[in-house]
N, C-alpha and C positions, 0 to 999 in steps of 0.2 A: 826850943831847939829839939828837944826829945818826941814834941808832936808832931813837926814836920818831920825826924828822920821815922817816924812809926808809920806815918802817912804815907807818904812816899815808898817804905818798903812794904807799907799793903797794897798798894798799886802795883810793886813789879812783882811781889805773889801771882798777881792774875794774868803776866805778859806771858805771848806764847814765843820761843825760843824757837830756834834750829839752826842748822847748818849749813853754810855755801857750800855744794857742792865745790870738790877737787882743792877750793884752800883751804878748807874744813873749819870755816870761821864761823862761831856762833854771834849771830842776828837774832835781832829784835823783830817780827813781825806778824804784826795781827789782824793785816787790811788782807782782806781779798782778792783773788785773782776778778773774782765774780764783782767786785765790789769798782777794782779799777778798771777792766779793758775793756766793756763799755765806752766808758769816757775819754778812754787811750784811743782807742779808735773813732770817736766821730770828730775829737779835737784834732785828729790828725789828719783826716779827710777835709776839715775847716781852714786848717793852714793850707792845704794841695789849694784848695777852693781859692786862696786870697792870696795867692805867691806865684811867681811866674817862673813852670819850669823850665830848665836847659833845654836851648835848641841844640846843645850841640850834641850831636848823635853817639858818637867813639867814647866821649865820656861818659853820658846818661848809659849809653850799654855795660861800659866799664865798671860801674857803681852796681848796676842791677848783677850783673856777673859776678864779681867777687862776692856780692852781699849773697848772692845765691849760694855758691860754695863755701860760703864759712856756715851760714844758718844750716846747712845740709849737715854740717860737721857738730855742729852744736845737736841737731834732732838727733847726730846715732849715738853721738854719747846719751842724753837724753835717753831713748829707747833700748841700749845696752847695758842702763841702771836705774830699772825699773821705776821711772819718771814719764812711761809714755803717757800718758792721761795729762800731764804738766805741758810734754812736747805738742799736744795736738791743741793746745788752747793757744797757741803763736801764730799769729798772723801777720805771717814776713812781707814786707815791703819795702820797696829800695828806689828811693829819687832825690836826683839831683837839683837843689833848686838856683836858679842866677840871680846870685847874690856875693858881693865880695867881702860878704864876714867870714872871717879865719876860721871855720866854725863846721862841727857835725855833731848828730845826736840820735838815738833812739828812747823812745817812748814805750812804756810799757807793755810788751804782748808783740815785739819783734817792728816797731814800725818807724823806719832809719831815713833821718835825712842827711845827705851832703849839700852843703855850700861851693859855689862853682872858686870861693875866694881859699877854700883850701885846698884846693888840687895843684897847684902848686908844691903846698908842703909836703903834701905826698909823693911827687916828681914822679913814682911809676907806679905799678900795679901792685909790687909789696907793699909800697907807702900805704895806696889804698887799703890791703887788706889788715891792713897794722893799726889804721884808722877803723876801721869797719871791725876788725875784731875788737877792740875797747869799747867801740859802741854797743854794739852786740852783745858784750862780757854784761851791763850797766842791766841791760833786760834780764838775762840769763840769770842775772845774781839775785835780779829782784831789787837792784839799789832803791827805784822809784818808790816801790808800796814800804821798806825799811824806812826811809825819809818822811814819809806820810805816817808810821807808825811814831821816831823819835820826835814826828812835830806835835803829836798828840798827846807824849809822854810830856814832853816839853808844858802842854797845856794845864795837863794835870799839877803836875810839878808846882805850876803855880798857882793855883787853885790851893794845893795843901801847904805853900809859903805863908798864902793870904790867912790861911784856915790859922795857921800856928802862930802868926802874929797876931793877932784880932784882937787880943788884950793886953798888947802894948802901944808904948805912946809913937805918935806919926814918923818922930824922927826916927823910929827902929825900925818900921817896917818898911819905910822908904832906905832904911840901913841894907836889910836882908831883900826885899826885892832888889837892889841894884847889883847886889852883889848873886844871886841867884841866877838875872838876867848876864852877864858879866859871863860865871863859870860856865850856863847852858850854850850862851852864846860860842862860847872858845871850842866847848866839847862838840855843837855840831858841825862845827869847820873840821874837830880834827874827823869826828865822821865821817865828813866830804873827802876827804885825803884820802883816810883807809878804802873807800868807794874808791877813787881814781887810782891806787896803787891797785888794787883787786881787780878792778877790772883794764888796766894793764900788762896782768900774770894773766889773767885768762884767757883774754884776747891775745896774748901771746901763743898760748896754747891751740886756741881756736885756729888761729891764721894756720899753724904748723900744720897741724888737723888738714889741713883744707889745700895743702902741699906749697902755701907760701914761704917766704924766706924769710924766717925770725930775726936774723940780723939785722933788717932795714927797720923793724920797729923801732929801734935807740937810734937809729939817723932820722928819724922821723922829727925825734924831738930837739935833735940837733939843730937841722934847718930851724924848728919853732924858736928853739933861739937865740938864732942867728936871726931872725926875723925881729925878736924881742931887743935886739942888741943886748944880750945877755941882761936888761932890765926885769928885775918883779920884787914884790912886796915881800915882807919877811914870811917866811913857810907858813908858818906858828897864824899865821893874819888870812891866809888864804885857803880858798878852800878846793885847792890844786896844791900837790907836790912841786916844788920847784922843778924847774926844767933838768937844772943838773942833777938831782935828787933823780927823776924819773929815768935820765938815759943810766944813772950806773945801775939802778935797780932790773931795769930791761936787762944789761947786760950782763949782771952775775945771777940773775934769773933764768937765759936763755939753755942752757943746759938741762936746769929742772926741765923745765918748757919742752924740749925735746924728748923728753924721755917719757914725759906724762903722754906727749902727740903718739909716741911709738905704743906704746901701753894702750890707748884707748882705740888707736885704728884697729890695732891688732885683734878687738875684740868685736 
């Protein structure tokens, strides 16, 4: 026991720390910008390649549009706190593709898709930017190369379980690997949360930024579910907030949120 916790706290000796910008949450991350948007970017052009985009025009504009006004609002925060060197490595892109998964995402370095099966749940242009700014918030925070960083912490972790068991008998290390696997496993769901709660306060703020209407984000997830028929897994199992977990946190967040959007235009 004493070898793996020495081990493991020599490993996070050498992790590099910092801070999300605006929720001021210290992260784990040691991957590269250099290292991932290469890769963000031509897997992303590989998907455009092998998926078939929306014809329909008012939409596919509507997506490029808001995606434009929120990224816009993201770069002058960005360049109003001495990040532009960070803001010019984003390479924003916005399309819609036809497909009726309930579903959007960004990829690291600014490159965002919508599914034609969630425009619905957006019902109008706030929706959209309420969706667009969460997605956008996942880049901006850097969720992707963090996730890449605790998968590798992950790896080590158990590399020094293996190392600190070595000279004991099978049934023990089959003991501590399940139970290792077990705790790591729990901890990166709730990871995945803290990501979706953060990057629903940001994109909150983003949208605001960007002169949409913060109060449609929590009806956003209302509709999702209403869509869910109030159906999902226990919190603690997933690695999304519950649906009703996320609309009251929009909602006694949306004040902050405003006040941060007034604060950073203003500069």
């Amino acid at each position: 026991m004493k070898k793996i916790a020495v081990l493991v706290l020599t490993v996070l000796l050498f992790v590099e720390c910092s801070t999300v910008p605006i929720t001021g949450r210290s992260r784990v991350n040691f991957v590269s910008d250099a290292q991932v948007l290469p890769t963000s970017f031509a897997q992303y052009s590989t998907f455009l390649e092998e998926n078939k985009l929306s014809t329909n025009t008012a939409m596919s504009n509507q997506i490029k549009n808001v995606g434009k006004n929120i990224s816009a609002a993201v770069d002058r925060f960005m360049r109003a706190n001495n990040m532009s060197s960070e803001a010019d490595s984003y390479r924003w892109e916005f399309n819609l593709v036809d497909d009726e998964t309930v579903n959007a995402w960004c990829m690291p370095g600014g490159k965002v898709v919508f599914y034609t099966g969630i425009m619905p749940i957006c019902a109008n242009e706030n929706g959209v930017a309420a969706v667009m700014g969460h997605e956008v918030a996942h880049a901006f925070a850097k969720h992707g190369q963090e996730r890449m960083s605790q998968g590798q912490l992950q790896q080590l972790g158990g590399v020094a379980v293996a190392l600190g068991t070595s000279g004991k008998s099978e049934e023990s290390q089959q003991l501590w690997n399940t139970a290792f696997g077990v705790t790591t496993g729990l901890g990166m769901l709730k990871f995945s949360r803290v990501h979706e709660q953060e990057a629903d306060r940001l994109g909150l703020v983003f949208m605001i930024m960007a002169g949409y209407d913060g109060e449609e984000a929590a009806e956003v997830w209302v509709r999702m579910s209403n869509l869910s028929n109030g159906s999902s897994q226990p919190e603690i199992l997933s690695t999304h907030p519950s649906n009703e977990s996320r609309i009251q946190d929009l909602r006694n967040y949306l004040p902050t949120a405003k006040k941060y959007a007034a604060e950073y235009n203003a500069k």
